[in-house]
VOLUM-268260 format. One line per field, with one value per residue (C-alpha): x, y, z; residue in one letter. Coordinates in nm, 2 decimals. Each point is the difference from the previous one (the first is absolute). Layout:
REM residues N
X = [X, ...] .
Y = [Y, ...] .
Z = [Z, ...] .
res = [A, ...] .
***
This chain:
REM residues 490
X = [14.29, -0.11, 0.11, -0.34, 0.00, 0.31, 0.32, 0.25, 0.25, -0.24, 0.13, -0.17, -0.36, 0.03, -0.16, 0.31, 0.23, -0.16, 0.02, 0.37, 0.06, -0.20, 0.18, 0.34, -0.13, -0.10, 0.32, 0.25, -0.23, 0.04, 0.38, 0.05, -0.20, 0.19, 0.31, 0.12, -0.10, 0.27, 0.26, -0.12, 0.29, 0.25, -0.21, 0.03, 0.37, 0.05, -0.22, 0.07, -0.37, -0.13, -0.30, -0.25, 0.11, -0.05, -0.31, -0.09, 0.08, -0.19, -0.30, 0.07, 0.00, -0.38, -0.12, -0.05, -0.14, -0.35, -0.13, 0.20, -0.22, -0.31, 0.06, 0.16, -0.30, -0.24, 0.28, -0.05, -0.33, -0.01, 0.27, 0.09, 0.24, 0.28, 0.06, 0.01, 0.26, 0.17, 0.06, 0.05, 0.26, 0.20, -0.06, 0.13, 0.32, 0.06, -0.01, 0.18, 0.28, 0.00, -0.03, 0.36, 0.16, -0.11, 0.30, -0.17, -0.33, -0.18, -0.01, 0.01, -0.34, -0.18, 0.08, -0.10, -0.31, -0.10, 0.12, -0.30, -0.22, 0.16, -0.18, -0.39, 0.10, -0.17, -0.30, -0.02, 0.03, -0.28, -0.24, 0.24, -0.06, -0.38, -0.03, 0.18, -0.13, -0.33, -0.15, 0.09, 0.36, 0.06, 0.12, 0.29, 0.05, 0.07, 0.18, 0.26, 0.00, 0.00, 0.20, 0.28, 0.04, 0.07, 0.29, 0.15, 0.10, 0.16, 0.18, 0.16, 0.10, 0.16, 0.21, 0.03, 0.26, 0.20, -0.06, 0.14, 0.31, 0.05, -0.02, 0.28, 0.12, -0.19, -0.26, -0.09, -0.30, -0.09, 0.04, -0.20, -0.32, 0.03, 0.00, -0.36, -0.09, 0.12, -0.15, -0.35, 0.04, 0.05, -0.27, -0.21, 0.03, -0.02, -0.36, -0.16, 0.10, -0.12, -0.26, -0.42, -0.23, -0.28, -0.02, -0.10, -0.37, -0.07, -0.13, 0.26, -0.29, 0.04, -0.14, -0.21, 0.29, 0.30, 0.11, -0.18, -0.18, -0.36, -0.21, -0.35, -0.21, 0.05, 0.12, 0.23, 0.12, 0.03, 0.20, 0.22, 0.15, 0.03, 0.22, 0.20, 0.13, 0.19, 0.22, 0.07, 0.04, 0.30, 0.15, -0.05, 0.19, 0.27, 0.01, 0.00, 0.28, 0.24, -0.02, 0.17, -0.20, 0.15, 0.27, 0.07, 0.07, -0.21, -0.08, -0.33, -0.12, 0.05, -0.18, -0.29, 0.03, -0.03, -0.24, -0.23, 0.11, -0.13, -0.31, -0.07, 0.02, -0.25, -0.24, 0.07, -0.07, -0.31, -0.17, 0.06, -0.18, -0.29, 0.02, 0.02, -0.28, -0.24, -0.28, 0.01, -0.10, -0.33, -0.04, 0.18, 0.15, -0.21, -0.01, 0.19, 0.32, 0.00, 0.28, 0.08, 0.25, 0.03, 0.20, 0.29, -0.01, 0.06, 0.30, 0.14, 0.06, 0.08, 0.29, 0.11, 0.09, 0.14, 0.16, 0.10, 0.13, 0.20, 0.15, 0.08, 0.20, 0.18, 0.13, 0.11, 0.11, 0.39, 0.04, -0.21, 0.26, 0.29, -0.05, -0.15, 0.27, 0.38, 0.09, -0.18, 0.16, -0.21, 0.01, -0.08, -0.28, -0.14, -0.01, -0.16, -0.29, 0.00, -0.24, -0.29, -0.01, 0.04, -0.27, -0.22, 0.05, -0.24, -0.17, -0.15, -0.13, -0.11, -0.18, -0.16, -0.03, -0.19, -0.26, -0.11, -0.02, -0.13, -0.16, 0.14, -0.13, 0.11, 0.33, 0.04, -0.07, 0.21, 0.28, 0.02, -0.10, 0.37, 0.14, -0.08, 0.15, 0.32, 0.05, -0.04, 0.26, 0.23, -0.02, 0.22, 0.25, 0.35, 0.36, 0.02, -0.21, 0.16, 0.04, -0.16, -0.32, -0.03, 0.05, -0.27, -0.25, -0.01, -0.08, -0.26, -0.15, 0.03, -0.18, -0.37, 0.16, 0.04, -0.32, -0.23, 0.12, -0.09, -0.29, -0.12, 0.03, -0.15, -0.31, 0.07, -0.09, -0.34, -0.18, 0.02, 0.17, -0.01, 0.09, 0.31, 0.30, -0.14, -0.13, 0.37, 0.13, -0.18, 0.07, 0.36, 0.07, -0.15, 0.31, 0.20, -0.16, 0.06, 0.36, 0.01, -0.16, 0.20, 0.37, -0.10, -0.12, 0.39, 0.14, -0.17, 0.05, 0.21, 0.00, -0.24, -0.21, -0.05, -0.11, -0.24, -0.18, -0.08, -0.10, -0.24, -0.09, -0.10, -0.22, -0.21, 0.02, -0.08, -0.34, -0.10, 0.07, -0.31, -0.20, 0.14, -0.32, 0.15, -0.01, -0.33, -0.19, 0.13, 0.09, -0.14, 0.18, -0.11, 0.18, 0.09, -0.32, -0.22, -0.02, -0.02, 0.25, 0.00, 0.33, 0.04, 0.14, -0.07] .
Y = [10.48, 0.32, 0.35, 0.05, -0.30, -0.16, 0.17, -0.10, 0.32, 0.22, 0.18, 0.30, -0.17, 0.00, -0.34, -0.16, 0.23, -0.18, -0.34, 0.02, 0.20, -0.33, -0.29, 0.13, 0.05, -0.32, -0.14, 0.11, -0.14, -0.32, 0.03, 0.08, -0.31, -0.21, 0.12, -0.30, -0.25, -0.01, 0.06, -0.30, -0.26, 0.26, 0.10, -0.43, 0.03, 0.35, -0.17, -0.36, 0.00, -0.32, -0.17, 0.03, 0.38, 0.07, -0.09, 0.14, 0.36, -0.08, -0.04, 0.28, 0.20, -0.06, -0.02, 0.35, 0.09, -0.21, 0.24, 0.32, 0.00, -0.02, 0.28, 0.23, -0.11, 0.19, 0.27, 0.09, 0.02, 0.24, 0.19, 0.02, -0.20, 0.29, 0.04, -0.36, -0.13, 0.31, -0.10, -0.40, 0.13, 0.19, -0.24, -0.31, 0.16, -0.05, -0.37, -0.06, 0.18, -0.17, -0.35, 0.17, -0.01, -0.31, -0.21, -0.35, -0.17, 0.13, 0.33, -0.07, -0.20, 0.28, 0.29, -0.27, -0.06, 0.38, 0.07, -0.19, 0.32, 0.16, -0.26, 0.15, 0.31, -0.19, 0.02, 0.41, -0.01, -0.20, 0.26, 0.29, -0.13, -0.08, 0.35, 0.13, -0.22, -0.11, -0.42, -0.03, 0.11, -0.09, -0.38, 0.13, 0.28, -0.21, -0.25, 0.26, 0.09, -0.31, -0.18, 0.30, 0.03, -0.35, 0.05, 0.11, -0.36, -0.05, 0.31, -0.16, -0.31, 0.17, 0.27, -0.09, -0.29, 0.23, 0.34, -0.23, -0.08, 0.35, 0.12, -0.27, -0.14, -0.23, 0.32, 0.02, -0.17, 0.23, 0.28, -0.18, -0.05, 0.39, 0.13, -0.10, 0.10, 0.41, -0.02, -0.09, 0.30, 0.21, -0.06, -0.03, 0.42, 0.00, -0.20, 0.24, 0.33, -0.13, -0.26, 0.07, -0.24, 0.15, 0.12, 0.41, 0.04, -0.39, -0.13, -0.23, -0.24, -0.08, -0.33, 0.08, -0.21, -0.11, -0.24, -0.24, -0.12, 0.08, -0.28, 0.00, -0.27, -0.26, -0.28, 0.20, 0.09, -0.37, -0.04, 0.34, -0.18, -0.33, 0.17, 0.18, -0.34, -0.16, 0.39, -0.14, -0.36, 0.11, 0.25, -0.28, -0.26, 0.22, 0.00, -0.35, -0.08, 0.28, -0.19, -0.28, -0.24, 0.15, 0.24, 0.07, 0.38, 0.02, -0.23, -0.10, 0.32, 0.25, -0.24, -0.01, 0.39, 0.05, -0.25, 0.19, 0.34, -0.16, -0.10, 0.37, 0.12, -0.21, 0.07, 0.36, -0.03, -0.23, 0.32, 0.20, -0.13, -0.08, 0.35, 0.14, -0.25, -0.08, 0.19, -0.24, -0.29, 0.15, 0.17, 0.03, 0.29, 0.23, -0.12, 0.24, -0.10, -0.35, -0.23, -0.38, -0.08, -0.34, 0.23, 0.11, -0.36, -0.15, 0.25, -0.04, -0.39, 0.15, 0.26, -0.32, -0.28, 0.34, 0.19, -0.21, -0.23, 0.29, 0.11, -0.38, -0.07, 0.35, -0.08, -0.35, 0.01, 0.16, -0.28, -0.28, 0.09, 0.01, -0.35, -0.18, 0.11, -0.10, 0.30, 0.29, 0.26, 0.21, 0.31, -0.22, -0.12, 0.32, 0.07, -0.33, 0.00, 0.43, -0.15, -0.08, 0.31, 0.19, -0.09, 0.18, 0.34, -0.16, -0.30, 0.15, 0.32, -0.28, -0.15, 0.34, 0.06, -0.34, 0.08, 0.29, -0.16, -0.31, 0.02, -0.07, -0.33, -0.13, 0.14, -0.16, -0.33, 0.00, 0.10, -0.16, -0.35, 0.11, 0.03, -0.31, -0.19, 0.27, -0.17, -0.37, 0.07, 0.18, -0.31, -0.21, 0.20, -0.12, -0.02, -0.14, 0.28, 0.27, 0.30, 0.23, -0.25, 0.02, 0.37, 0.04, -0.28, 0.25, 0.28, -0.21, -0.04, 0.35, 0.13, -0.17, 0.11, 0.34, 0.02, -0.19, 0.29, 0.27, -0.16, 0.00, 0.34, 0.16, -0.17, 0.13, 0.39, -0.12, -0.11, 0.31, 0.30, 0.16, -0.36, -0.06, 0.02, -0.22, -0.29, 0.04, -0.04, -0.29, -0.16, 0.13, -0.15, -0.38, 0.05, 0.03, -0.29, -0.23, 0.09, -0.10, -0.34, -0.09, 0.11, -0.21, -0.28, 0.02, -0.05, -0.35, -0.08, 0.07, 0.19, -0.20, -0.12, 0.38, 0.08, -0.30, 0.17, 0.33, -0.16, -0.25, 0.38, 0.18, -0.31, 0.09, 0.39, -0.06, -0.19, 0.28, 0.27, -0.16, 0.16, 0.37, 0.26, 0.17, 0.36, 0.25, 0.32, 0.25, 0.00, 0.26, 0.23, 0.32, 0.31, 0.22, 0.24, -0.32, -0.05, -0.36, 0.02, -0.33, -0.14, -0.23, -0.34, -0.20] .
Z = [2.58, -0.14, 0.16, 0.14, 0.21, 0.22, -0.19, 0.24, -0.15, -0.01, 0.31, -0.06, 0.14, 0.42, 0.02, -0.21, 0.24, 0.27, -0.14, -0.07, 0.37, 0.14, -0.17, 0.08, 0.38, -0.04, -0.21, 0.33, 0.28, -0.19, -0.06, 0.40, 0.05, -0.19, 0.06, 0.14, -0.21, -0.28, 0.27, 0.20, -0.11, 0.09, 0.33, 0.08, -0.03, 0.19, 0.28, -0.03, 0.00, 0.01, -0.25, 0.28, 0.06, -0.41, -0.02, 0.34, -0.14, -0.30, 0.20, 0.25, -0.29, -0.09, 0.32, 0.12, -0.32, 0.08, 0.22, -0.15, -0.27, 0.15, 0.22, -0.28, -0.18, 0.32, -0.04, -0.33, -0.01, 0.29, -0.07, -0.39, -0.16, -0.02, 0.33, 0.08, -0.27, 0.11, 0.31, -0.06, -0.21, 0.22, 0.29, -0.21, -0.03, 0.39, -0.01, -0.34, 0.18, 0.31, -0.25, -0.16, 0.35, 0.13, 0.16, 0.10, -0.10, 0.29, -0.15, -0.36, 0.11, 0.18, -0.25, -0.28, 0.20, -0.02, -0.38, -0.06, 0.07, -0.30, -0.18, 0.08, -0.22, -0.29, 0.13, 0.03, -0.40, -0.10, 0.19, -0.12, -0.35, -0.03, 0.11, -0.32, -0.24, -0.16, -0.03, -0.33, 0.08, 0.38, -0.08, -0.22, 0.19, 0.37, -0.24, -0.10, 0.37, 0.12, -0.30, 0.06, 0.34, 0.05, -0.26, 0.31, 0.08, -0.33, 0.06, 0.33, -0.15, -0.29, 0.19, 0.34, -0.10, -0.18, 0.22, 0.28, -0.23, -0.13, 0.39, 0.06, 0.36, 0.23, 0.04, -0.35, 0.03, 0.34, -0.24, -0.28, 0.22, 0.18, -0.31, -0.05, 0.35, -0.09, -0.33, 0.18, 0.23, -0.26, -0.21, 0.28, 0.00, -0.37, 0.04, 0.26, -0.23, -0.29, 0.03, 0.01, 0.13, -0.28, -0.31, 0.04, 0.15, 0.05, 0.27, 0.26, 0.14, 0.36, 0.18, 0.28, 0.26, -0.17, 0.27, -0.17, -0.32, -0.02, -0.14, -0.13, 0.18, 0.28, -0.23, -0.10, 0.36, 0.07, -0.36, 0.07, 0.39, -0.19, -0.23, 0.27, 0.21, -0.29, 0.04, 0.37, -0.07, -0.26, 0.32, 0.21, -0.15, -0.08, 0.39, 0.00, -0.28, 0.13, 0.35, 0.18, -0.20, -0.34, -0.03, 0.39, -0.01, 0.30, 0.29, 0.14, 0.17, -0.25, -0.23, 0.24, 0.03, -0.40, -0.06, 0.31, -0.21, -0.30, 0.21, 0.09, -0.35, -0.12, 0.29, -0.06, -0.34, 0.03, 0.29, -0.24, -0.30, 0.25, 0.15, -0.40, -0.12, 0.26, -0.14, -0.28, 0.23, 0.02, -0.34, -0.33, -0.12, -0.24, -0.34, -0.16, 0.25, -0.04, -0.15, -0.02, 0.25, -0.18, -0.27, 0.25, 0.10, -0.31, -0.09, 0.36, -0.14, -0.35, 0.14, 0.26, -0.26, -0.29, 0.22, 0.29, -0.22, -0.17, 0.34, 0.07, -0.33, 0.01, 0.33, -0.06, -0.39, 0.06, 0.20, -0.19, -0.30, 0.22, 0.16, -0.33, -0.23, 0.11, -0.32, 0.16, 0.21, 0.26, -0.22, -0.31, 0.24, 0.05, -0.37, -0.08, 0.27, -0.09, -0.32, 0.23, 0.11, -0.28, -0.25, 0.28, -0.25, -0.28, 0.16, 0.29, -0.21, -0.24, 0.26, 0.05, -0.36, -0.04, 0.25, -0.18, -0.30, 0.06, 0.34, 0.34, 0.06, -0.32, 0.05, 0.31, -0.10, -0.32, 0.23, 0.29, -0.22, -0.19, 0.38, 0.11, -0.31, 0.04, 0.34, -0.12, -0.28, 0.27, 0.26, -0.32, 0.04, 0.09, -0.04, -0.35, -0.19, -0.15, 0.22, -0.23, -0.07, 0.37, 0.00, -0.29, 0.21, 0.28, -0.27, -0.14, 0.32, 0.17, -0.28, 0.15, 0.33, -0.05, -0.30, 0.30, 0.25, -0.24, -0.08, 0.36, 0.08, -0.32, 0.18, 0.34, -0.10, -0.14, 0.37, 0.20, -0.07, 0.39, 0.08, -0.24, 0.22, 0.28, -0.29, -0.14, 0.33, 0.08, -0.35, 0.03, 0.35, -0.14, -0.26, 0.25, 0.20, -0.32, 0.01, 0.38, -0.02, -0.37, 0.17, 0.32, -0.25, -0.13, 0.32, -0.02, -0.37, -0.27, -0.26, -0.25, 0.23, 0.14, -0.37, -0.01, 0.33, -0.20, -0.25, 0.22, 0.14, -0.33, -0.08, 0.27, -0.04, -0.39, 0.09, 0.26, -0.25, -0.21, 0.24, -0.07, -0.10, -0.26, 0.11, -0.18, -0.04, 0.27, 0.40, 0.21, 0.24, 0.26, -0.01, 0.28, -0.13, 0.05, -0.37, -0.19, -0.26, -0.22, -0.10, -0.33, 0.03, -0.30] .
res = [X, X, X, X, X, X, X, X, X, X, X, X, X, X, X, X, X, X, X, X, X, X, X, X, X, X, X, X, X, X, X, X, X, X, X, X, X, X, X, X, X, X, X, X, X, X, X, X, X, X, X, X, X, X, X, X, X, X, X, X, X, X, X, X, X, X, X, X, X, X, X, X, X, X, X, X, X, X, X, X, X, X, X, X, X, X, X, X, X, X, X, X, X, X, X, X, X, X, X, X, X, X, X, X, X, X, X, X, X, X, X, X, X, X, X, X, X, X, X, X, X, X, X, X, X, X, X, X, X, X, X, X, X, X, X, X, X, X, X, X, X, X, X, X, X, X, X, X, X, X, X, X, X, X, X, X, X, X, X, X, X, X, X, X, X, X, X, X, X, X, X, X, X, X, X, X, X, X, X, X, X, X, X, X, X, X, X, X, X, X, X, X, X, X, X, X, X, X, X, X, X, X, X, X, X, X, X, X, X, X, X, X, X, X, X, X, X, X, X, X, X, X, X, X, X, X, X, X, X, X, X, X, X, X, X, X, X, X, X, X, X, X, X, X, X, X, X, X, X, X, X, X, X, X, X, X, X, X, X, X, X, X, X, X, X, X, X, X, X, X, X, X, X, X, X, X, X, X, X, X, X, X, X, X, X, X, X, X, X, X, X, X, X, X, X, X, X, X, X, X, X, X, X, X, X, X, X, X, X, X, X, X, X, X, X, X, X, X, X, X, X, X, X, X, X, X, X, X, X, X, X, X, X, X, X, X, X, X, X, X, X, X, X, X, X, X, X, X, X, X, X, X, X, X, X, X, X, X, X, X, X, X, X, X, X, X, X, X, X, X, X, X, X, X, X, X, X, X, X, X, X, X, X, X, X, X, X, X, X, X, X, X, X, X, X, X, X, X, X, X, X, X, X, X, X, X, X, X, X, X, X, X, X, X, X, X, X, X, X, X, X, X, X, X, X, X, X, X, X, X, X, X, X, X, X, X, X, X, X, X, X, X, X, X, X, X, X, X, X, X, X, X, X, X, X, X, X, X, X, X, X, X, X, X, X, X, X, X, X, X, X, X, X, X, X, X, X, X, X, X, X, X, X, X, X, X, X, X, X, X] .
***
């Protein structure tokens, strides 16, 4: 890359400032959010937590996330991505304490349940970063965000295991996880001093109503509240599998009282996409405004079988190595399932990197094609490979994981700019749903047969991507002084 484009040391240029002040924002959400993941054997013993009760936090985890990101997504377009990762910053710290403390599952399940807001902060980067960045660049650019950031869960698997140790005593690991919580807190302050939501004298493009996505036409009003129920149908059967008829941590009433909760939400939601879009029943928006919803459609199933397959296989792995391999150690375990995670620093900004070059929709079919076969070849594991093969399978594999992610959200930018933190919370929140429905397909299965079902999954997402326009020309966007300002995407 040449100086005059995307030097990453070049930290004399404020939009590289930015990008590195974004990432590492980014980078401690995700090591708050997976704080407990390496620490999960030693958690089991602590607890004398039970199968059911593992797997339980693993999906408590992702649950509060679905609709997080879809309403930090309406945040962020209304109010600017600095204050709002701010703020998610210093508010995550709360929790992650309150996780540190715990002295029973009961609580280790409700502050688990709301660390999974932390995990929406993605989703104010991607708008922060199409702002800073050009078409031609924006794929690398959310790539490096993206690709970095998530080096926060490597980061945990690496030194949480041994910051517990070199804390010592049966609090180590409490002292471990708070650590993450403070440093979140902290840089929470360092993001609102230094952070901009614009480069100097551009333009921050508003939606008209941010509490929900505007569409074009009345197709595409029908398409956008098909798209919203499969949000609820993941929420609801988290409901149902954390219930008497799966993991009993509740009895019937409360499961009736969530599952009317989850009921509201969605009738909330639904009034106001009607209340935001009914115009369009009777007239499509002016020309100059219009966008394919099929787009966000195709990289909400894009982000669900990259991403939440990503989430799944980060949550399960320490434990997947632990159980397969009668040699392994729950800090070796940590180490061994940390390589998933940590080919996210060059596959997902190659993901990103690919889509510039080669177009998006090519991009995302070579990738999520390599995904698929990366989750047949994972589903042969078992106890008589060699450790490090199996270590290097998962490598293989994350690297379509993680490339697929970036390559979804170097597209995401490209639809509509005053739009962008809404589409990527919507396409964020269906990662999150994948993550939901492959955990609760592990409580049912094992381990191969729960890579055969994301595999069976990115079949289907691959042939839907073949429908992908590949993004052209210029979008168009109104200032606050009225003007049309055009905006190049491809």
């Amino acid at each position: 890359m040449s100086a005059d484009k995307l030097n990453l040391f070049n930290l004399s240029s404020p939009r590289i400032r930015l990008l590195h002040l974004s990432w590492l924002a980014f980078f401690i959400s995700f090591a708050v959010w997976f704080s407990h993941a390496p620490l999960m054997g030693h958690l089991r013993e602590v607890f004398d937590l039970t199968s059911e009760q593992v797997k339980a936090l693993l999906i408590l985890n992702v649950a509060l996330t679905i609709p997080a990101r879809v309403i930090i997504g309406s945040l962020v377009d209304r109010f600017g991505p600095r204050i709002v990762f701010g703020t998610l910053l210093i508010t995550a710290a709360f929790p992650c304490w309150a996780f540190a403390m715990a002295t029973n599952f009961e609580q280790l399940a409700i502050t688990r349940l709301l660390l999974g807001f932390v995990g929406a902060g993605f989703v104010v980067g991607i708008r922060l970063i199409s702002e800073w960045f050009p078409a031609k660049e924006v794929g690398l650019a959310e790539g490096v965000y993206g690709g970095w950031g998530n080096f926060g869960a490597f980061a945990s698997y690496v030194a949480l295991p041994s910051l517990a140790l070199w804390f010592g005593g049966e609090n180590g690991w409490r002292w471990a996880i708070a650590s993450t919580g403070a440093l979140a807190f902290v840089y929470g302050l360092v993001f609102l001093w230094r952070a901009r939501n614009t480069p100097a004298g551009a333009s921050y493009f508003k939606p008209k109503k941010a509490t929900a996505l505007e569409v074009s036409n009345r197709r595409d009003l029908f398409f956008y509240v098909g798209a919203c129920l499969p949000l609820y149908i993941a929420l609801g059967v988290i409901v149902w599998r954390l219930g008497p008829q799966g993991f009993d941590l509740y009895g019937e009433a409360t499961q009736w009282m969530m599952a009317s909760l989850v009921l509201a939400l969605a009738v909330i939601q639904l009034s106001q996409v009607w209340k935001v879009n009914r115009e369009r029943m009777l007239e499509p928006a002016p020309k100059h405004d219009q966008y394919p919803f099929k787009q966000v459609a195709i990289l909400d199933l894009s982000y669900f079988i990259t991403f939440g397959a990503e989430l799944a296989v980060k949550s399960m792995l320490p434990l997947f190595f632990l159980d397969t391999f009668a040699e392994v150690t729950p800090v070796t375990a940590g180490l061994l399932a940390s390589g998933f995670a940590f080919t996210n620093l060059i596959a997902r900004p190659g993901g990103g990197w690919l889509s510039d070059r080669i177009g998006r929709k090519k991009a995302l079919t070579i990738l999520i094609g390599g995904l698929l076969l990366g989750f047949i070849l994972l589903s042969q594991i078992n106890s008589s490979w060699p450790v490090l093969v199996a270590m290097v399978a998962t490598m293989v594999c994350s690297c379509f994981v993680q490339g697929g992610a970036g390559a979804v959200f170097a597209t995401v930018p490209l639809i509509k700019r005053r739009l962008t933190g809404q589409i990527s919370g919507m396409v964020g929140a269906y990662g999150n749903a994948g993550a939901v429905i492959f955990l609760t397909a592990l409580t049912f299965v094992n381990a191969s047969t729960f890579f055969l079902v994301i595999a069976g999954c990115a079949a289907v997402v691959l042939a839907a991507v073949q429908f992908l326009d590949e993004p052209k020309g210029h979008i168009a966007e109104v200032d606050e002084d009225g003007q049309v300002q055009l905006i190049e995407v491809g």
